[in-house]
C-alpha positions as a printed Julia matrix, in Angstrom:
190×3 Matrix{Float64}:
 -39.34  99.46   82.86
 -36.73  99.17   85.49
 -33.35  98.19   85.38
 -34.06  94.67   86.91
 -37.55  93.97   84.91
 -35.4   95.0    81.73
 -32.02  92.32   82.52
 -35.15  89.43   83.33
 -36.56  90.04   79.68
 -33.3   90.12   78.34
 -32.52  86.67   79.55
 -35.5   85.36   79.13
 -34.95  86.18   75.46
 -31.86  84.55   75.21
 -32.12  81.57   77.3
 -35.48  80.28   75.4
 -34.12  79.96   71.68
 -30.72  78.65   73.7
 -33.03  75.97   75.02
 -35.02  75.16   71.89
 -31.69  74.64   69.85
 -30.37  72.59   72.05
 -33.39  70.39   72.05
 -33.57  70.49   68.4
 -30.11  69.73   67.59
 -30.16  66.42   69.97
 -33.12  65.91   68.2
 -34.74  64.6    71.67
 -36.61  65.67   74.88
 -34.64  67.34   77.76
 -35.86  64.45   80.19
 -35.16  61.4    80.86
 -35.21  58.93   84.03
 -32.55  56.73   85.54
 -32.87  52.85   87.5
 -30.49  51.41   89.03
 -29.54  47.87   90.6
 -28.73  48.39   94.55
 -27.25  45.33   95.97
 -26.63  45.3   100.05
 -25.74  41.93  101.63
 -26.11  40.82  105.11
 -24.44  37.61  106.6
 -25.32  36.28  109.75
 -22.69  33.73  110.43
 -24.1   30.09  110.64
 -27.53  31.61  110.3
 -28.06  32.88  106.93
 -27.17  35.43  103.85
 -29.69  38.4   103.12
 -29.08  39.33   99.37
 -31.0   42.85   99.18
 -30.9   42.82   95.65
 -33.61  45.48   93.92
 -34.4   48.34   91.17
 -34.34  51.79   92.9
 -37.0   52.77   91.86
 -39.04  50.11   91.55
 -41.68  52.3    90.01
 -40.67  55.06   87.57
 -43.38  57.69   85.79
 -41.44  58.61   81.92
 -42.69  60.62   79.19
 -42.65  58.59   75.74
 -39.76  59.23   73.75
 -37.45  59.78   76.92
 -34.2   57.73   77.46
 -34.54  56.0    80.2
 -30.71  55.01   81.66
 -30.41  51.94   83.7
 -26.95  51.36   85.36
 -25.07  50.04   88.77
 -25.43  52.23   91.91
 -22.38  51.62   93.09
 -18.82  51.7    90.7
 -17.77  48.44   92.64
 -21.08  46.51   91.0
 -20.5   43.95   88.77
 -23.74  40.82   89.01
 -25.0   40.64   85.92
 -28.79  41.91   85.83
 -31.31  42.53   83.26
 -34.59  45.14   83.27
 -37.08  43.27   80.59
 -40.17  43.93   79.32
 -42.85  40.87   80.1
 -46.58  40.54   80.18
 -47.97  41.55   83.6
 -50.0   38.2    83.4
 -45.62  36.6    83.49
 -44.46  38.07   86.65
 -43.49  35.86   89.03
 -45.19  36.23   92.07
 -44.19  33.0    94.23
 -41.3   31.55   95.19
 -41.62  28.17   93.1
 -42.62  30.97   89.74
 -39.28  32.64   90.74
 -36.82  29.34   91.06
 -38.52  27.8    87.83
 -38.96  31.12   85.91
 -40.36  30.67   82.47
 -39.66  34.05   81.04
 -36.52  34.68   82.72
 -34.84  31.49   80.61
 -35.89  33.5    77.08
 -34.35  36.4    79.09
 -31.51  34.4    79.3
 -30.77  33.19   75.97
 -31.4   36.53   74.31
 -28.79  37.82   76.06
 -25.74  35.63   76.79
 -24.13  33.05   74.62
 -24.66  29.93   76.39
 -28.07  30.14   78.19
 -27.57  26.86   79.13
 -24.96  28.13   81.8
 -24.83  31.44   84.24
 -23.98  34.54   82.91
 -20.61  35.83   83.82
 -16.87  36.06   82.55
 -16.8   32.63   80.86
 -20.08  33.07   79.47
 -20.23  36.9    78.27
 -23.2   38.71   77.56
 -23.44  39.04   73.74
 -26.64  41.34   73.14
 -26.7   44.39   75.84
 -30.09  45.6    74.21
 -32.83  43.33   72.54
 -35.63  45.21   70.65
 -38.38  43.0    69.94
 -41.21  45.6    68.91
 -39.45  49.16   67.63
 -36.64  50.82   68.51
 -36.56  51.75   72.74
 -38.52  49.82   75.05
 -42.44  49.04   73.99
 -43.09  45.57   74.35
 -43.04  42.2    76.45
 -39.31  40.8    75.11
 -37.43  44.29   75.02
 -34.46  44.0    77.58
 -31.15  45.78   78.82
 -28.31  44.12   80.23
 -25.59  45.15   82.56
 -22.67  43.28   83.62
 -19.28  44.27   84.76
 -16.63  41.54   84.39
 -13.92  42.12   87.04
 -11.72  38.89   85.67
  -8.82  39.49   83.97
  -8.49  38.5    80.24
 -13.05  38.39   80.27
 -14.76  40.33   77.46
 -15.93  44.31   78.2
 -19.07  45.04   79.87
 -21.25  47.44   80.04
 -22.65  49.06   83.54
 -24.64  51.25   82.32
 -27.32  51.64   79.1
 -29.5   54.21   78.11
 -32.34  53.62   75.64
 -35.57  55.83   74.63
 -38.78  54.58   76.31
 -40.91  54.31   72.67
 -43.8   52.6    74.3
 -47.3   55.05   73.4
 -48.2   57.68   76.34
 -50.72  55.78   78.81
 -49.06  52.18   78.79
 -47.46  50.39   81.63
 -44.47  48.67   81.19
 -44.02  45.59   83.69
 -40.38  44.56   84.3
 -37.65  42.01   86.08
 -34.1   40.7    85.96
 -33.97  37.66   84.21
 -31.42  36.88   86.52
 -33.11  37.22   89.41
 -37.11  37.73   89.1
 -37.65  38.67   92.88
 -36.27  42.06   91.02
 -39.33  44.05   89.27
 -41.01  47.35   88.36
 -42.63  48.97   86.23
 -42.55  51.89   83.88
 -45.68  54.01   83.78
 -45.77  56.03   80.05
 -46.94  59.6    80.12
């Protein structure tokens, strides 16, 4: 065995049991996938305001028992947003389904204190993460909030949350923002 063939085994050798340890004393996966809320606004003066509001990605492929981290893009972000879990069957798909959401106003009060009002520094997000089914995100009714209050004297927020994806290997996961449903995804399971 050559010099070179011999240093290759050598850190071979090492670098696997490195690698299991590591995994073994997190006690989770090495993976993991990340979504975040993009928000690009375009004003056309006396015309209209495009709000480009959306998940990038929309569509994410995530081994079960991975954390899936869902965050701002941008460090200047700060609209409060929400990635729940709902029943494909509740997605809006219309514009009248999206202004009179029915899911997004359970969204809602899981999440903030008054759902009567809109979320923001007077009305603080109380419940970042809601687990309906078991711990991580499985079922229709899990949700993740972000929101990062800029006002002086307003309660902490959060801009980013990471979570396992507990859901079983072959389900998909359909998602919005139950603050604004034009927002969705989904989360394939591996």
């Amino acid at each position: 065995m050559n010099a070179l063939a011999a240093a290759v085994v050598a850190f071979v050798a090492l670098a696997v049991p490195s690698a299991v340890a590591a995994e073994s004393q997190t006690g989770r996966k090495a993976c993991g996938v990340t979504i975040q809320v993009k928000d690009h606004g375009k004003y056309v003066v006396n015309q209209y305001f495009l709000d480009a509001m959306k998940f990038v990605p929309g569509t994410v492929t995530i081994k079960s028992g991975c954390d899936l981290t869902f965050e701002f893009a941008a460090p200047n972000d700060n609209d409060p947003h929400s990635l729940s879990l709902i029943k494909r069957s509740d997605v809006p798909r219309t514009n009248k389904q999206m202004e009179k959401c029915k899911v997004c106003k359970q969204i809602k009060a899981d999440h903030v204190g008054d759902p009567t009002e809109p979320a923001g520094p007077h009305n603080p997000i109380v419940h970042w993460v809601v687990n309906v089914g078991k711990p991580g995100l499985d079922v229709p009714g899990d949700s993740l909030s972000i929101f990062e209050s800029k006002s002086k004297g307003a309660p902490p927020g959060h801009s980013k949350v990471t979570v396992p994806v507990s859901a079983a290997a072959g389900t998909t996961l359909y998602y919005i923002c139950g603050m604004h449903p034009w927002m969705q995804g989904k989360i394939i399971v591996a």
